[in-house]
C-alpha positions as CSV (number, residue, x, y, z in Angstrom):
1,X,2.6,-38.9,12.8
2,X,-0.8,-37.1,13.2
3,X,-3.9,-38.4,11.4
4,X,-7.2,-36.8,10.9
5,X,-7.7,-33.1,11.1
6,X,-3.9,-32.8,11.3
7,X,-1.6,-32.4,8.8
8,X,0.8,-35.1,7.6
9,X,4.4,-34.4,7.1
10,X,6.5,-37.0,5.0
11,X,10.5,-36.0,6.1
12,X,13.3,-36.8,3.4
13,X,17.0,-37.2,4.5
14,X,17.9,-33.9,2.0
15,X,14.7,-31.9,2.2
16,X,11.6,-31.7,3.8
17,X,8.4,-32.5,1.6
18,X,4.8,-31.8,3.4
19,X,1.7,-33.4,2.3
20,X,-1.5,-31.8,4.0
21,X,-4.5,-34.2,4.9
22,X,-7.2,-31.7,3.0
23,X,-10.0,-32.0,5.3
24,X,-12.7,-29.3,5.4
25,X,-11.9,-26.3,7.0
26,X,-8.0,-26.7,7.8
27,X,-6.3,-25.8,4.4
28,X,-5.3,-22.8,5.6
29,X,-3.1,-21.0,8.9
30,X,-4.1,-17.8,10.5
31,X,-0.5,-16.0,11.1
32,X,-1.1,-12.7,13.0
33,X,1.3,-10.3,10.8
34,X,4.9,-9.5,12.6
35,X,8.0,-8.0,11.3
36,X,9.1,-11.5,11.7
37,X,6.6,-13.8,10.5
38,X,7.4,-17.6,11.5
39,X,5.6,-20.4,9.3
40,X,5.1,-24.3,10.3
41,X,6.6,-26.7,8.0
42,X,3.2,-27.3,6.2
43,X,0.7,-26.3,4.9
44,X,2.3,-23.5,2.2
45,X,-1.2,-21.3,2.3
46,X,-1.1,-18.9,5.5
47,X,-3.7,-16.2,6.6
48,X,-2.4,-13.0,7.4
49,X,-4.3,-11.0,9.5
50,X,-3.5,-7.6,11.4
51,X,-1.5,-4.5,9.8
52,X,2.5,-4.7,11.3
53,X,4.6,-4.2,8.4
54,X,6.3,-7.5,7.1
55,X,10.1,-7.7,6.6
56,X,11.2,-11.0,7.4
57,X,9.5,-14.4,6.5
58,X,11.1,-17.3,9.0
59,X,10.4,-20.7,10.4
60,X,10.4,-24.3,9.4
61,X,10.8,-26.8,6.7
62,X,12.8,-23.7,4.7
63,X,14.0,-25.1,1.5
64,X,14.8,-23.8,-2.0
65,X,12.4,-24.0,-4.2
66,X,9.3,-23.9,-1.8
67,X,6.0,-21.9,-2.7
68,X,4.1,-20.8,0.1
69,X,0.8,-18.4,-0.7
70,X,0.0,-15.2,1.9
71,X,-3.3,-14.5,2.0
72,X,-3.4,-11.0,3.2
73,X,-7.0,-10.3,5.0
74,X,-6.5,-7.4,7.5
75,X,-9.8,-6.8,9.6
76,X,-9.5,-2.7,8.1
77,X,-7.1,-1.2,6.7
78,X,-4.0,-3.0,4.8
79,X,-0.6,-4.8,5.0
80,X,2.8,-3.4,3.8
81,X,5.6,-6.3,2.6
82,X,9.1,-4.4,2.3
83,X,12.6,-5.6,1.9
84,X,14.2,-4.3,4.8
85,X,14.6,-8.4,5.6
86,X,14.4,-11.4,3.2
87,X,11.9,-10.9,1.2
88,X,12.9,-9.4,-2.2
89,X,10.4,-7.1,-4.6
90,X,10.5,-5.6,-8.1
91,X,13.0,-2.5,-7.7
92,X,13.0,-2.6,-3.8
93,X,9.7,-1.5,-4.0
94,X,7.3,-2.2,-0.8
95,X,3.8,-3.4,-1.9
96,X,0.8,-2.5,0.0
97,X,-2.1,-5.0,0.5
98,X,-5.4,-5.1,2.0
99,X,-8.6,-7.1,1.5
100,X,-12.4,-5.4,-0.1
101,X,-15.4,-7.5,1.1
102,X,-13.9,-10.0,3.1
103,X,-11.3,-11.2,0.3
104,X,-7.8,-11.0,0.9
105,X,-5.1,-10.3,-1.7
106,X,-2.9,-13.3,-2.3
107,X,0.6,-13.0,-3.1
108,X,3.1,-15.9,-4.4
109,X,6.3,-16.5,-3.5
110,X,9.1,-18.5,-3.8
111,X,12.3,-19.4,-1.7
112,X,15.5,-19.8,-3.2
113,X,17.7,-20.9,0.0
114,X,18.1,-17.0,0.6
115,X,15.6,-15.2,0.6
116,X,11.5,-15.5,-0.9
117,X,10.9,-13.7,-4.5
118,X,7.6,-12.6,-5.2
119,X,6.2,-14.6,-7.9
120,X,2.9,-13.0,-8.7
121,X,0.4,-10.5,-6.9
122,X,-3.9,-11.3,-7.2
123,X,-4.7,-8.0,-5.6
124,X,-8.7,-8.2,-4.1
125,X,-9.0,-4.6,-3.0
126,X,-9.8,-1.1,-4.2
127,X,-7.3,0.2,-6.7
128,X,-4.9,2.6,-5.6
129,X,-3.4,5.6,-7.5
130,X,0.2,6.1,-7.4
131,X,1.0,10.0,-8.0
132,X,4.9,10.7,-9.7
133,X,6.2,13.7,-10.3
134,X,7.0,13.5,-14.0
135,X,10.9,13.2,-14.6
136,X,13.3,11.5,-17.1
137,X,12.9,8.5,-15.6
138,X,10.6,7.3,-12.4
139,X,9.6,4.1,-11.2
140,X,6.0,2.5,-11.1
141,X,5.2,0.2,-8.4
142,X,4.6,-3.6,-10.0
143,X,1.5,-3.7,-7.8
144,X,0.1,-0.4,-9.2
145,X,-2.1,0.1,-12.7
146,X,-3.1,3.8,-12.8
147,X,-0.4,6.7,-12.1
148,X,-1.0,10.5,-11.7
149,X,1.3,12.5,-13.3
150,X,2.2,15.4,-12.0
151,X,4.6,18.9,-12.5
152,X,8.0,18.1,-13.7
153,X,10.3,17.1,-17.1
154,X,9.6,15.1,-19.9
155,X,9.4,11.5,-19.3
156,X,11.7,9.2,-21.0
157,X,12.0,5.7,-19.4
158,X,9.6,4.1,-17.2
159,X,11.7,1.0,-15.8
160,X,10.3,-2.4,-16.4
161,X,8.5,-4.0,-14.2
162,X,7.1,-7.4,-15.5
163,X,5.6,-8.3,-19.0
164,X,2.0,-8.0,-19.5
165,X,1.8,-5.4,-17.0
166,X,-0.9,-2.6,-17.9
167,X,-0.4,0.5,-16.6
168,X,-3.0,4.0,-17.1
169,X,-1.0,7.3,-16.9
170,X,-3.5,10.2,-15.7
171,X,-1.8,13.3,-16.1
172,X,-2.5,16.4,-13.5
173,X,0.0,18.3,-15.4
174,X,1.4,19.5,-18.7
175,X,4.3,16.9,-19.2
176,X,6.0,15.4,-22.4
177,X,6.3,11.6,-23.0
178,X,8.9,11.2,-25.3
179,X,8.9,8.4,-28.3
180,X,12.4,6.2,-28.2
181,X,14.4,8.3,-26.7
182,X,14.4,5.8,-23.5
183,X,12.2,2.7,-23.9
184,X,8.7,4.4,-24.5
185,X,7.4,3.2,-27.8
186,X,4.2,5.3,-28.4
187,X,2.0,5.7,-31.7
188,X,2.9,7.2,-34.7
189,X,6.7,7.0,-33.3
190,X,5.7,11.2,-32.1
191,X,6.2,12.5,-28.8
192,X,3.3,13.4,-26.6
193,X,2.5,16.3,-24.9
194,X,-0.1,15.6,-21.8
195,X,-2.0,17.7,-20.5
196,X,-4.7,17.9,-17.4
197,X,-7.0,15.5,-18.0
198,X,-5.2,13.1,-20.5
199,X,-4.4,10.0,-20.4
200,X,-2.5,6.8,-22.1
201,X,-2.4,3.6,-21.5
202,X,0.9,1.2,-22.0
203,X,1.8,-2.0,-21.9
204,X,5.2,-3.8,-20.9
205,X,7.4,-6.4,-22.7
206,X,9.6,-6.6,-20.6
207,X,12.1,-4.7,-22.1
208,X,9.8,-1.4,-23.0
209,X,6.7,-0.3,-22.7
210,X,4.1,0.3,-25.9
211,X,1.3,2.6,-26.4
212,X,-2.2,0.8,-26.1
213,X,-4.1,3.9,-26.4
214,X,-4.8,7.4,-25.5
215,X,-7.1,10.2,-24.8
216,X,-7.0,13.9,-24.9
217,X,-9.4,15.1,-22.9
């Protein structure tokens, strides 16, 4: 067993538990980013660096139940997780990470003998926009808080994505968000007719998504 700087790993007969000697300065692995990325038994906080698109996450010590933490710090540039491998995201969505002034974005996961579901996102970055044509129903990104909406029908369901989620819709377009006819609850129970310029802010349960406020602008 190593001692010191090195990490110390405690093996079980069903499961493999790893207990990292927390000396300054090695709490952390640098992983270069792969399609496959391989991680060591311990420690469960790895450093991604470079831009290859991650599919697959791999390696030792693999058990359900495990956390591990990416900390996503490209050099420039960003990092996109899909699920073209083992990792799973909220409505097959990929997520696209990157770092602003040094700080990576972490992201959480969790293995559950299968495959690694992402438990939470702390993006560190500059926000993104992501632009929807406006439709009965589209999907919003679980990573993304402000969307662009532009030419098309009248929006009735946004599918959920987590609760608490906050989400800004800026509208580049005249498009109708309907009231209850899908799971939009907005003020006043009334339909609302955007316009360029506008925008409303919602809020998800869970289950639907509620007006917080809006502007006509």
């Amino acid at each position: 067993m190593a001692t010191g700087s090195a990490a110390t790993c405690l093996y079980h007969f069903d499961d493999i538990e790893c207990y990292r000697v927390k000396t300054r300065g090695h709490d952390m692995v640098d992983i270069a980013s792969a399609t496959t990325i391989n991680i060591p038994a311990c420690p469960n906080i790895f450093n991604i660096t470079g831009n290859t698109t991650i599919q697959t996450i791999s390696g030792e010590g693999l058990y359900a139940g495990r956390l591990i933490v990416l900390n996503c710090n490209p050099a420039s540039g960003g990092i996109t997780i899909n699920t073209a491998g083992n990792i799973e995201l909220p409505h097959g969505e990929d997520i696209f990470v990157g770092n602003q002034g040094g700080q990576g974005s972490r992201i959480l996961f969790v293995y559950t003998g299968t495959e690694w579901q992402l438990l939470s996102l702390s993006r560190n970055e500059a926000p993104s926009i992501q632009d929807v044509a406006g439709a009965s129903s589209f999907v919003v990104r679980a990573d993304i808080n402000a969307v662009e909406v532009t030419a098309g029908s009248a929006i009735d369901t946004i599918p959920v994505t987590y609760p608490g989620h906050i989400i800004t819709l800026l509208w580049q377009a005249a498009v109708t968000i309907n009231d209850g006819t899908g799971n939009c609850q907005l003020a006043g129970g009334a339909n609302f007719s955007g316009d360029v310029r506008d925008t409303m802010q919602l809020i998800c349960d869970g289950v639907n998504w509620f007006e917080i406020s809006r502007s006509n602008n």
